[in-house]
N, C-alpha and C positions, 0 to 999 in steps of 0.2 A: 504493500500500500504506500501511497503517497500520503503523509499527515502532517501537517501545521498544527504545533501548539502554539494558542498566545494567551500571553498575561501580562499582566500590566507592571510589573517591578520583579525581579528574581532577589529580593531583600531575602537575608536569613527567617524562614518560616516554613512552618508545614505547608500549605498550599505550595509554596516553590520548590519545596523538596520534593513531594510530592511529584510534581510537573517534572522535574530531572528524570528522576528514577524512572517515570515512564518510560522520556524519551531515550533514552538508556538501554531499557530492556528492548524497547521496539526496534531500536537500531539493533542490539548485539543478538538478542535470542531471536526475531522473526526479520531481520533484515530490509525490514522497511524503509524508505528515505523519508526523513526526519527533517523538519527546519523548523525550530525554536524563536519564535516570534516576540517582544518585550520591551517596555520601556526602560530610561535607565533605572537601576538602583539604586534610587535619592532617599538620604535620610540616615540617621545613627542606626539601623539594623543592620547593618552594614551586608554583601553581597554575597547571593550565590553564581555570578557570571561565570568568575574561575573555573570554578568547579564544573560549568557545563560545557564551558568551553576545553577543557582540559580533559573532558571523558568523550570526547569526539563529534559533541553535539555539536551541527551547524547551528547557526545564531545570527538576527538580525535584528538589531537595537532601533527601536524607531522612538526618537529623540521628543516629540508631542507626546507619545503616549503616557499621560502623569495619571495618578490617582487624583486631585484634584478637578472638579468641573470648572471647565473654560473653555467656552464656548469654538471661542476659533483655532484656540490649541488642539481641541477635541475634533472640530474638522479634519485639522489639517492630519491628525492622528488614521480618521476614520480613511481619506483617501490614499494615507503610505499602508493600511491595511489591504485596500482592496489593488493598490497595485501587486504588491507580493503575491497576492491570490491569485494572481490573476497570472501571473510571471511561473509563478511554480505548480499552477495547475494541481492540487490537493483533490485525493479521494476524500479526505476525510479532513474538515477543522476541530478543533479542540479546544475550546475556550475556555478560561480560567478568571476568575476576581472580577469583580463589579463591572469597572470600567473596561478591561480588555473582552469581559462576556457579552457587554452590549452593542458596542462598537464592532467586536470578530463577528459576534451573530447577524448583524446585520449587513456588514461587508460579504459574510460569506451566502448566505441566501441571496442576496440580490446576483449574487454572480453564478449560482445556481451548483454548488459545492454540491455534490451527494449525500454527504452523510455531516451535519455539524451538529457535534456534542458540546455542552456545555457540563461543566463539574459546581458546583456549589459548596465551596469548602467552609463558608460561613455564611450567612444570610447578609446580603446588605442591610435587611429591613431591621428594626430589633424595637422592642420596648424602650431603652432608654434615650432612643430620638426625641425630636421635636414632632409633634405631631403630622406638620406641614412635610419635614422632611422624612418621615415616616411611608407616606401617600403618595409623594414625589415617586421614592424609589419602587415600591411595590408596582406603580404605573410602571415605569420604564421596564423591570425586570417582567411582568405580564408582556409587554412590548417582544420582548425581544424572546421572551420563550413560545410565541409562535413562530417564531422565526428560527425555529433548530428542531431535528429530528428527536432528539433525547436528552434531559438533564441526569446525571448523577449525582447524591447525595451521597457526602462519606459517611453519613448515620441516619440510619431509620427517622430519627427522631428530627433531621435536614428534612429526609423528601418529606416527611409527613407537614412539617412548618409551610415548605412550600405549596402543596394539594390545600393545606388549609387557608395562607391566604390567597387563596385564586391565582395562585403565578402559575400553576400549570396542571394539569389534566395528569390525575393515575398513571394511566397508560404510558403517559411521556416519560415516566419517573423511576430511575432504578439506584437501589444502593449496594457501592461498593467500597468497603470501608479501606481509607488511605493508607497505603502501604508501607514500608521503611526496610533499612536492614538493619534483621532482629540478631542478627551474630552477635554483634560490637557488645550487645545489651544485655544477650547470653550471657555474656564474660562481662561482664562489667563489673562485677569483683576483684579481680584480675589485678586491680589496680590500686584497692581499696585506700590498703594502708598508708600507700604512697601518697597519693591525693590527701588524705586524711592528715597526714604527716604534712604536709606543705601548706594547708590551713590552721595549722594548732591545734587540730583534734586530738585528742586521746582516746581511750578505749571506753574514758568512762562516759564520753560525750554522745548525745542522741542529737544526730541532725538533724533539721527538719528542713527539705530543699523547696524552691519554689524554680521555676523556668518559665520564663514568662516576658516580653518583651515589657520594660519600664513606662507603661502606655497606660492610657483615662480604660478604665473596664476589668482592668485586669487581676485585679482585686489586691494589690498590696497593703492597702490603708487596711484592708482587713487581717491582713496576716500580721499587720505590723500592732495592729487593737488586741488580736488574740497572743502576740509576744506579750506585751505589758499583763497580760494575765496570768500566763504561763511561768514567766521565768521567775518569779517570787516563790513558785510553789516546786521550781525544778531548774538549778541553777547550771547543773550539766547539762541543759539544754543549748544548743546552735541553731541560727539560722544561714542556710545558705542559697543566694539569690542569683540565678544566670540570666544575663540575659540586660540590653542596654535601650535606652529610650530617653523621649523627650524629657519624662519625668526623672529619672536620677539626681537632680539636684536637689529637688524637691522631696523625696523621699529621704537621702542623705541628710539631711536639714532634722527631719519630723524622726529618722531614729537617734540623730546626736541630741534634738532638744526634749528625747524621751528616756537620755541617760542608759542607750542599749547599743550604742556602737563595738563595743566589745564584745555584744552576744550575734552580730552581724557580719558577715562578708560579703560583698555585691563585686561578681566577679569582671562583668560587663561584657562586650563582647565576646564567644569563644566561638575557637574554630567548630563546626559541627563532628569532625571526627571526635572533637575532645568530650561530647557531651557525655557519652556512657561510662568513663572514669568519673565523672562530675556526681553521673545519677548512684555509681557504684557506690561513691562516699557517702551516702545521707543513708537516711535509718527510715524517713519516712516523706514523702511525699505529698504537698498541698496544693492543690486547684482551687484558688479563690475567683476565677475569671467570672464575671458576669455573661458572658455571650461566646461563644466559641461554635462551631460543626462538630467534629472529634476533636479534642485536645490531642494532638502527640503524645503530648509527657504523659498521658495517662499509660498511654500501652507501652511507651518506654520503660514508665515505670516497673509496671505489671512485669517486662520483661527481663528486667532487671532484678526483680526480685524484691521490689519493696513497695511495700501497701501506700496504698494512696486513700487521702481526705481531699475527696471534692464538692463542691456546692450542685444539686443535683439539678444541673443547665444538660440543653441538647441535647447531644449523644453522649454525655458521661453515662449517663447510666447503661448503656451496651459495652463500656471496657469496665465500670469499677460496679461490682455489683455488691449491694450493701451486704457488709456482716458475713463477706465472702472471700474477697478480695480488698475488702476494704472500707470506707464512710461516704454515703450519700448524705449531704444536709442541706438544710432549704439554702436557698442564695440571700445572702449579707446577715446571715445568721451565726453572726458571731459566735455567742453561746454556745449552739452546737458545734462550731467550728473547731472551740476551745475544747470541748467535751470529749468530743472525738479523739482530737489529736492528744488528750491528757491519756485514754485509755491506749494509747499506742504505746506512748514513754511509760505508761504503767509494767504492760505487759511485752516483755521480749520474745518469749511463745507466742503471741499474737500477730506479733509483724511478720514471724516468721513462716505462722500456717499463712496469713494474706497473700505473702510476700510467692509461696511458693502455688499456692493454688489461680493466682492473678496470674504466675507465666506458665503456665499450664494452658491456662485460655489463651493467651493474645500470641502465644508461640504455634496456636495455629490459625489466627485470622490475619495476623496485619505483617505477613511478607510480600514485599512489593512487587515480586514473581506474581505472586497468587494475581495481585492487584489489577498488574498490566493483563493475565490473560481474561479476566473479566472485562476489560476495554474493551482488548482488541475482540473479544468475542460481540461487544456490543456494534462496533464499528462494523462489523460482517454484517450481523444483523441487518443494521439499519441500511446499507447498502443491497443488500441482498432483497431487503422488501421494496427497493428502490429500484428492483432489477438492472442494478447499474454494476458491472464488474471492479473489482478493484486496481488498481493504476490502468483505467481507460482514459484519465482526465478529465476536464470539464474548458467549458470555452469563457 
């Protein structure tokens, strides 16, 4: 097959890992030709380009395409879209994140692509908009989901948001949950004490990780409310934070003037190979995000071997299932937050049934093999009920 992915920033994040490893697999295990579509990666999350550039992905940067709305950036975005398309002739488009799923969908239907998928790695739409812009987005993403053969959600609990608010039709909607490589996270122990040793941990220390870009949603103010709770009653307690954003000054501020910088580490950017020694070192795991598709760090975790405490949003609940693998609690529920995570530091036998029965599950849903041939089996699909063959082209 002939396939174009595009998305809108290749920044460090699961949707853009995500998009690699596809194009990765489609290149090396089914030999398809590949071209990797994307605006730059602006912003402190710093880049996944390297990385796809360097695993043989072709790549074309087109310089308008921001996540930001503007108007004639976003033109001028929409027609270096449908030139590519039009240049590389694609069986199949691929479209990723807000602004590149509305703009690719609708470049590639008007040029009459065969088969364009879109993925839904998170809802543009969410409760904690503005109303106005709440309705804005729901209209454009309805817009542009008649305009593509199928969307994918990475959690049930994705396609189901979307069927519910009117973006798109049952039938259109399939989930395939986002894939990664589970090795690294296998072994993520591997590495413990070393890591552990280079932080000032001891052995008598419980870490509690967060991974999480330093961004509005992402629930730090909560993890940093449920610290001041915790650490009075459990002083070998740690927290440790990966992961860099707008917010870092601002959060460095609110833990020195809450007298807990000593019980914190904020490691800031790390390269993504380093993240499974990171997740190796922590003892337990918290997801305070308000809005997410699947979190990553959840099945990282799980694969890793240590229980996780999430706020029960999206798709957490299909990798962390209560009282199993680990704590569902309502969102910005402190209390529970705290509760939870005190019964973890209570019990070491605990972490460790969660910890083993969590990669038990997720060591057989989220290998990114599995991932891609769920795709590519859909891209047949949709072409095949299009009675269109694949690499025939389009004009």
């Amino acid at each position: 097959m002939r396939v174009i992915h595009i998305i809108t920033r290749l920044i460090l994040g699961g949707a853009q890992e995500n998009t690699v490893l596809c194009c990765e697999d489609l290149l090396r295990r089914f030999g398809d030709d590949v071209l990797l579509v994307t605006g730059p990666p602006l912003g402190p999350e710093g880049s996944l380009l390297a990385r796809a550039q360097a695993a043989g992905i072709p790549t074309e940067i087109v310089p308008s395409l921001r996540r930001e709305i503007h108007p004639w950036r976003d033109a001028s975005a929409y027609f270096a879209l449908r030139r590519i398309i039009r240049r590389f002739r694609p069986d199949v488009v691929h479209t990723h994140s807000a602004k590149a799923g509305i703009l690719g969908r609708i470049a590639a239907w008007q040029l009459g692509v065969p088969a364009v998928i879109h993925t839904v790695h998170g809802a543009p739409f969410h409760p904690y908009q503005i109303a106005p812009a709440r309705w804005f987005s729901i209209a454009c993403e309805r817009y542009a989901a008649r305009r593509c053969h199928a969307l994918i959600g990475v959690a049930d609990a994705m396609t189901q948001l979307l069927v519910d608010a009117g973006v798109a039709l049952p039938h259109q909607c399939v989930t395939i949950y986002s894939g990664m490589e589970i090795q690294p996270f296998l072994r993520a122990d591997e590495l413990r004490a070393d890591v552990r040793r280079e932080f000032g941990y001891s052995d008598e220390h419980c870490v509690v990780g967060k991974i999480a870009r330093l961004f509005h949603l992402k629930g730090h103010e909560d993890v940093l409310a449920m610290a001041r709770h915790l650490i009075p009653r459990n002083p070998q307690i740690r927290f440790l934070w990966v992961g860099d954003g707008i917010l870092r000054s601002k959060l460095e501020r609110q833990i020195e003037d809450a007298g807990l910088t000593s019980y914190f580490r904020l490691t800031g950017l790390v390269d993504p190979s380093r993240l499974p020694a990171l997740v190796g070192a922590m003892d337990i795991l918290v997801h305070a995000s308000l809005r997410e598709g699947l979190a990553r760090v959840l099945p990282q975790a799980s694969l890793a071997g240590k229980p996780v405490v999430s706020y029960d949003i999206d798709g957490a609940r299909e990798v962390c299932l209560d009282q199993q693998t680990g704590f569902l609690v309502p969102p910005k529920d402190v209390d529970a937050l705290t509760q939870a995570v005190q019964k973890l530091i209570d019990s070491p036998e605990l972490r460790r049934r969660f910890g083993r029965a969590g990669q038990g599950r997720c060591s057989q849903l989220f290998s990114h093999h599995a991932m891609t041939e769920q795709i590519r089996a859909l891209y047949s699909r949709v072409l095949e009920g299009n009675r269109i063959p694949s690499s025939s082209g389009n004009s």
